[in-house]
TIVEX-453127 format. One record per residue (C-alpha): z negated, x negated, y. Coordinates in steps of 0.05 Angstrom, whole numbers, padded with zeros to 5 digits. Layout:
REM residues N
[rec [Z X Y]],
...
//
This chain:
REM residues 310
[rec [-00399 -01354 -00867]],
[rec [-00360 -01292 -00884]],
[rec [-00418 -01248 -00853]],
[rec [-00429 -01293 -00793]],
[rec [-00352 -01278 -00778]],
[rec [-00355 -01206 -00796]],
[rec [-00411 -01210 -00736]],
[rec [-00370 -01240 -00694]],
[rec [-00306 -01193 -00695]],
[rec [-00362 -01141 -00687]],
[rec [-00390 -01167 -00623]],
[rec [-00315 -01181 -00589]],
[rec [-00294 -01125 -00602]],
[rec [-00363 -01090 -00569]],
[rec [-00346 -01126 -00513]],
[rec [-00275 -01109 -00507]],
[rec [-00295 -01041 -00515]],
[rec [-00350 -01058 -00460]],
[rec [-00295 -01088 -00415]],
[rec [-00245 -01021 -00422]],
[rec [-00307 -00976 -00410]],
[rec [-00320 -01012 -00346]],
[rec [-00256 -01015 -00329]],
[rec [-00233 -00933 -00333]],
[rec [-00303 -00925 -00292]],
[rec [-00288 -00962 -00237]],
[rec [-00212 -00936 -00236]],
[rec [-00237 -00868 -00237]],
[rec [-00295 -00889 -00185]],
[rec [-00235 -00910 -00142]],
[rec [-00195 -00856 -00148]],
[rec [-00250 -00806 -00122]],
[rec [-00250 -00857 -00062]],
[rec [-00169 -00855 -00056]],
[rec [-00180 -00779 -00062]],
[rec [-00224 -00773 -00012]],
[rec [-00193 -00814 00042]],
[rec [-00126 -00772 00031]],
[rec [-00161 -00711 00044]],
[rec [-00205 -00731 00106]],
[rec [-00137 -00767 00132]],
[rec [-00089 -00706 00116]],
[rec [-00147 -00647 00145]],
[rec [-00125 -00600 00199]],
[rec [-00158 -00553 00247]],
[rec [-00184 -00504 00183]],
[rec [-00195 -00562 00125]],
[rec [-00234 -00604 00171]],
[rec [-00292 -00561 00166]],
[rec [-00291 -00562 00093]],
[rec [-00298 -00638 00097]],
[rec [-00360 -00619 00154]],
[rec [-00396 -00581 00089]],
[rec [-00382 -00632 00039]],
[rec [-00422 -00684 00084]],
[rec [-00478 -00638 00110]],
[rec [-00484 -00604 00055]],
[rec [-00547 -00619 00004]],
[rec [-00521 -00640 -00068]],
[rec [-00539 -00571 -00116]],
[rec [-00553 -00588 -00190]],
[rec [-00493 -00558 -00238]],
[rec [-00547 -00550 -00295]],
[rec [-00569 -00480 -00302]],
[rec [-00641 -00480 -00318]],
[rec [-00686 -00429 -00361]],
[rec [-00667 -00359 -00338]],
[rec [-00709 -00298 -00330]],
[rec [-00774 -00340 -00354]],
[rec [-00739 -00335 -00428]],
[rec [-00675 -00361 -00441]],
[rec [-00676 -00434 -00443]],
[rec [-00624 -00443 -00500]],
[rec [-00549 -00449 -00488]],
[rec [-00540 -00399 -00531]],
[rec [-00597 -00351 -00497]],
[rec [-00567 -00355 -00437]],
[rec [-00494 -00339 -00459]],
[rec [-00524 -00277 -00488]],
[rec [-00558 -00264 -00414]],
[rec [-00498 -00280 -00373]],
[rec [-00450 -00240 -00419]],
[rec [-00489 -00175 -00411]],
[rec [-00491 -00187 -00327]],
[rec [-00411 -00213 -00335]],
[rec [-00377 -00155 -00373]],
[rec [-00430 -00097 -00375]],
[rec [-00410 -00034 -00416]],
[rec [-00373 00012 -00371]],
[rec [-00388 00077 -00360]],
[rec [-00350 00134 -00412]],
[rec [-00293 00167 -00374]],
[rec [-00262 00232 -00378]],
[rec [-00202 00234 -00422]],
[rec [-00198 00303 -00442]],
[rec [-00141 00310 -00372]],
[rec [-00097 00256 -00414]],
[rec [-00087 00292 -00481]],
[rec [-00056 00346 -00444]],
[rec [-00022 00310 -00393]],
[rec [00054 00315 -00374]],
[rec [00073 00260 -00326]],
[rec [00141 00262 -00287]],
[rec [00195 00222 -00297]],
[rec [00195 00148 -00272]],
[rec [00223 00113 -00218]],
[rec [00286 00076 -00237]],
[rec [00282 -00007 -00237]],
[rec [00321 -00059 -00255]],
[rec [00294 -00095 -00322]],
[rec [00327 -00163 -00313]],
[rec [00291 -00215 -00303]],
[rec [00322 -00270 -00241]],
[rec [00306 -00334 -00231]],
[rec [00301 -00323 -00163]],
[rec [00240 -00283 -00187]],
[rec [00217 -00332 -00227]],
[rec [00219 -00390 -00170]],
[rec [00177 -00338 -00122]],
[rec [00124 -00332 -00174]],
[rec [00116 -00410 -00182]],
[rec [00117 -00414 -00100]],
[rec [00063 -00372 -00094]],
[rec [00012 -00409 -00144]],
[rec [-00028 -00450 -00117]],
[rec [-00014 -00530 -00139]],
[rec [-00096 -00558 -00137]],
[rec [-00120 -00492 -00168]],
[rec [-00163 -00510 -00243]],
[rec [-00116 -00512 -00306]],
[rec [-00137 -00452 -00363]],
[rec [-00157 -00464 -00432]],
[rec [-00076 -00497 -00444]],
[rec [-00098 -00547 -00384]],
[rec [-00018 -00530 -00360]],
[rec [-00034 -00539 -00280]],
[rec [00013 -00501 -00226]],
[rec [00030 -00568 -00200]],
[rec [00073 -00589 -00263]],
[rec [00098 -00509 -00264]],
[rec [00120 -00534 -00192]],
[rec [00132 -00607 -00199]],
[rec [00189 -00584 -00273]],
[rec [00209 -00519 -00245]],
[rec [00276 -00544 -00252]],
[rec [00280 -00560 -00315]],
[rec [00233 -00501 -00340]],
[rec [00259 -00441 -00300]],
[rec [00309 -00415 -00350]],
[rec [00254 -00414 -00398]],
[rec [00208 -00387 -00363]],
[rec [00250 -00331 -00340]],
[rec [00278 -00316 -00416]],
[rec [00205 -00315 -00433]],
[rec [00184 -00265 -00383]],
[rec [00246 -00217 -00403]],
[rec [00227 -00232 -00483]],
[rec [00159 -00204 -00456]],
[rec [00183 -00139 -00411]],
[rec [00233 -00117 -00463]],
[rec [00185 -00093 -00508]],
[rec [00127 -00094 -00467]],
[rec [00088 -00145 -00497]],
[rec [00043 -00200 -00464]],
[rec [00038 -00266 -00506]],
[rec [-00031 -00266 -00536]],
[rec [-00043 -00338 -00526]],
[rec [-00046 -00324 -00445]],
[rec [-00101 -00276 -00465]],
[rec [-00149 -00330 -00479]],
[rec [-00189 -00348 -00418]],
[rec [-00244 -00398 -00394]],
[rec [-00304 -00374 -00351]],
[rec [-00327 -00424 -00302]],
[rec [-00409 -00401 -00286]],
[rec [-00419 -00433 -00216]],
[rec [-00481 -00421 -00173]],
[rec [-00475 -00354 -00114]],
[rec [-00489 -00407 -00056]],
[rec [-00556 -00380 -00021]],
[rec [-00587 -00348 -00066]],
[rec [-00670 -00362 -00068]],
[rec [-00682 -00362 -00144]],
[rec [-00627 -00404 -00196]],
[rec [-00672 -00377 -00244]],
[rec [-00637 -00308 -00246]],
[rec [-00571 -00289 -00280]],
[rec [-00553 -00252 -00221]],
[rec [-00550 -00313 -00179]],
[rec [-00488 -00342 -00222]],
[rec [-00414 -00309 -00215]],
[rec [-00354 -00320 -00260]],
[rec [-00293 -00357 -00241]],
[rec [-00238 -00344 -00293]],
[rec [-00188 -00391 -00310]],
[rec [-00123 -00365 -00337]],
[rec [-00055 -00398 -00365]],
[rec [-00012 -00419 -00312]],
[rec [00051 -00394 -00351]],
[rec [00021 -00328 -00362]],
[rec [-00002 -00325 -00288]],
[rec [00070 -00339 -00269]],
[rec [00092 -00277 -00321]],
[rec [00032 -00231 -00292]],
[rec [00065 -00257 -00214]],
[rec [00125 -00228 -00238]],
[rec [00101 -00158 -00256]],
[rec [00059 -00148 -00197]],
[rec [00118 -00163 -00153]],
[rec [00160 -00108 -00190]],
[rec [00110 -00058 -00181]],
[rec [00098 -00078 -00112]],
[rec [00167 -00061 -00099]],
[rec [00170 00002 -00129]],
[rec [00110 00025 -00099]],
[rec [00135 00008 -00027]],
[rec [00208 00027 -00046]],
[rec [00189 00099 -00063]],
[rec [00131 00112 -00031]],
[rec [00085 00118 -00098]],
[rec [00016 00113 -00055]],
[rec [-00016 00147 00006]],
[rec [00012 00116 00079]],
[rec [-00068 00107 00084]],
[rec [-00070 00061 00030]],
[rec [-00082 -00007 00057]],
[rec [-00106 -00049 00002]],
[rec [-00066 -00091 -00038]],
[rec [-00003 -00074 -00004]],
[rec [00050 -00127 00030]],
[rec [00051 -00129 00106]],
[rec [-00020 -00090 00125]],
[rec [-00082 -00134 00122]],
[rec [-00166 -00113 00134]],
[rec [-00146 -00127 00208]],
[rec [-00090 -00064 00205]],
[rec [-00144 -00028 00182]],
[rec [-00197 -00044 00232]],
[rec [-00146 -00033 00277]],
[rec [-00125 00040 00250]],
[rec [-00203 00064 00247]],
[rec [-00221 00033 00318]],
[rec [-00162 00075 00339]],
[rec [-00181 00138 00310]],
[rec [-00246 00135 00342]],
[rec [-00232 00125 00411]],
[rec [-00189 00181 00402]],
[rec [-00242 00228 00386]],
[rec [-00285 00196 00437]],
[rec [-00233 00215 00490]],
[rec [-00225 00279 00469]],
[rec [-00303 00285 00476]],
[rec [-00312 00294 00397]],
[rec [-00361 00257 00345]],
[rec [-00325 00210 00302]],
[rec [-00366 00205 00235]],
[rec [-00345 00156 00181]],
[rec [-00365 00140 00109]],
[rec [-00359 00075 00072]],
[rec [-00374 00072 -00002]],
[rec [-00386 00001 -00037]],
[rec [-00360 00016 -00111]],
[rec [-00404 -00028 -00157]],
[rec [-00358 -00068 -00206]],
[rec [-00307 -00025 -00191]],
[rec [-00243 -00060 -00222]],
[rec [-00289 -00078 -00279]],
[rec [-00310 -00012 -00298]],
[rec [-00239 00012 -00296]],
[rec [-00217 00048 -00359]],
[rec [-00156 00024 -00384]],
[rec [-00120 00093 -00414]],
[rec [-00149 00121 -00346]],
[rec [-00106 00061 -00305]],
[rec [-00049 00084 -00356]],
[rec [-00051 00159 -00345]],
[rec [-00052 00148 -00263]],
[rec [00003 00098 -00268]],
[rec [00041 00145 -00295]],
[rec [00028 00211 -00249]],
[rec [00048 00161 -00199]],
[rec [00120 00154 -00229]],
[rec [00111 00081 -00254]],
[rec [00156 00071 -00311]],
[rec [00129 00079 -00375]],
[rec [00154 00000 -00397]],
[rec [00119 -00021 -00345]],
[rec [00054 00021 -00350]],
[rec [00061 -00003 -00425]],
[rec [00061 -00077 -00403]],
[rec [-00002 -00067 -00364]],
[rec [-00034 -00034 -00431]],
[rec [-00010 -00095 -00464]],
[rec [-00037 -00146 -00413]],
[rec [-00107 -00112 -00415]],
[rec [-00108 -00119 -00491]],
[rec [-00148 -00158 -00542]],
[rec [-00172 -00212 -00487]],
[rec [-00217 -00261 -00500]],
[rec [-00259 -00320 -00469]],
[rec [-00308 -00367 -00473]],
[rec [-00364 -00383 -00423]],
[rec [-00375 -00456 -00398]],
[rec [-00431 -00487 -00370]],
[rec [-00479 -00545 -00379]],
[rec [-00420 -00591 -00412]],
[rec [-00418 -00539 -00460]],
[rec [-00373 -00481 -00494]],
[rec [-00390 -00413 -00512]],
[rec [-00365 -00393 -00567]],
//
């Protein structure tokens, strides 16, 4: 009697279990549906044809399968990935930096605002993936009320002595498929999406909008430097070289251009290298030191397959 009841409470409580599996399923089920309907209902004039590609477009397995004819195992293809991913950079000259003297550096406020802090969470985007903390930008956004003193006394406790946390060092790589490509059987038809802490891409915001400012305030880079700058875009640019060229053609000369496609160029950046030209460009030294900092003893783990590198 004792084990007939035993079997029993067994088998109820398999099919409670039963009942609550069914039951998150369909809720999430629904809310894909919800999701869905918000999005077609809410798209404009540019989202609209991203809901054009989701329809036409043919459903692409997320498994990665063997690459290169050898690598079938997880790990195996880590190991492949990882050498295409982060390749060993080239050596660099550093013999100029021992001997260096740099001039002095551009005076700059080292107070943190909140008003600083509140343009930063602005800019992030809210649907963007959560990193390794799962912290989205839309809680940063949705709490920035309550959060923003911290966040700004964070940031300063970070600037002061130019030190980035180390647990917004950690990242997770995302391996998604290059669309196009003929053969998913080659490393190079992957790419790496990053995912980073939001409250350490909030503290990173920060930074980059200081230096922005001093490099626009006092003119730290070539008026031909178009790149990464606030206010010129690749259409100023376009604009600038079609210029230049029907000047020469009305003056009856030949116009000759190069254009040079730097393979993993910010990769293969060398970080004393970044340091030393920071510096000969009258950055100031806490923040070139911050940068150093940032760049520092990072780590990450690849994901794929429903699994974790380690």
């Amino acid at each position: 009697m004792r084990n007939f009841y035993r079997r029993t409470r067994a088998d109820i409580d398999k099919a409670a279990w039963r009942v609550k599996a069914n039951l998150y399923t369909s809720q999430i089920r629904q809310a894909k549906r919800d999701k869905w309907r918000e999005f077609v209902n809410s798209a404009n004039e540019k989202s609209i044809w991203q809901v054009k590609r989701y329809i036409t477009s043919a459903p692409t397995p997320s498994f990665i399968p063997t690459l290169d004819e050898h690598s079938a195992s997880h790990k195996q293809k880590v190991e492949l990935l990882q050498k295409g991913f982060f390749p060993q950079p080239p050596p660099a000259r550093l013999d100029v930096i021992s001997q260096a003297t740099y001039p002095p550096g551009v005076h700059f406020t080292m107070e943190i605002t909140i008003k600083q802090v509140c343009d930063a969470v602005a800019r992030l985007a809210p649907d963007k993936a959560p990193g390794p903390d799962e912290i989205t930008n839309r809680v940063l956004k949705s709490s920035l009320s309550v959060i923003q003193n911290h966040i700004q006394a964070l940031t300063q406790a970070s600037l002061s002595p130019a030190h980035f946390p180390a647990p917004f060092k950690h990242t997770m790589i995302i391996v998604l498929r290059k669309p196009g490509k003929p053969d998913y059987t080659k490393a190079k038809a992957y790419w790496p999406i990053a995912l980073e802490s939001a409250p350490g891409k909030v503290m990173e915001s920060i930074i980059t909008d200081i230096m922005s400012y001093l490099t626009e305030t006092y003119e730290l880079l070539p008026r031909q430097h178009y790149r990464g700058r606030p206010g010129r875009s690749t259409e100023d640019t376009l604009i600038m070289l079609s210029e230049t060229i029907y000047r020469a053609w009305k003056e009856k000369h030949i116009y000759t251009a190069i254009f040079l496609d730097v393979a993993g160029a910010f990769n293969n950046v060398h970080h004393e290298r970044l340091a030393h030209n920071l510096l000969k460009r009258r950055m100031p030294e806490l923040l070139v030191n911050w940068v150093s900092s940032f760049l520092k003893g990072r780590s990450t783990q690849l994901q794929f397959d429903a699994t974790k590198s380690e």
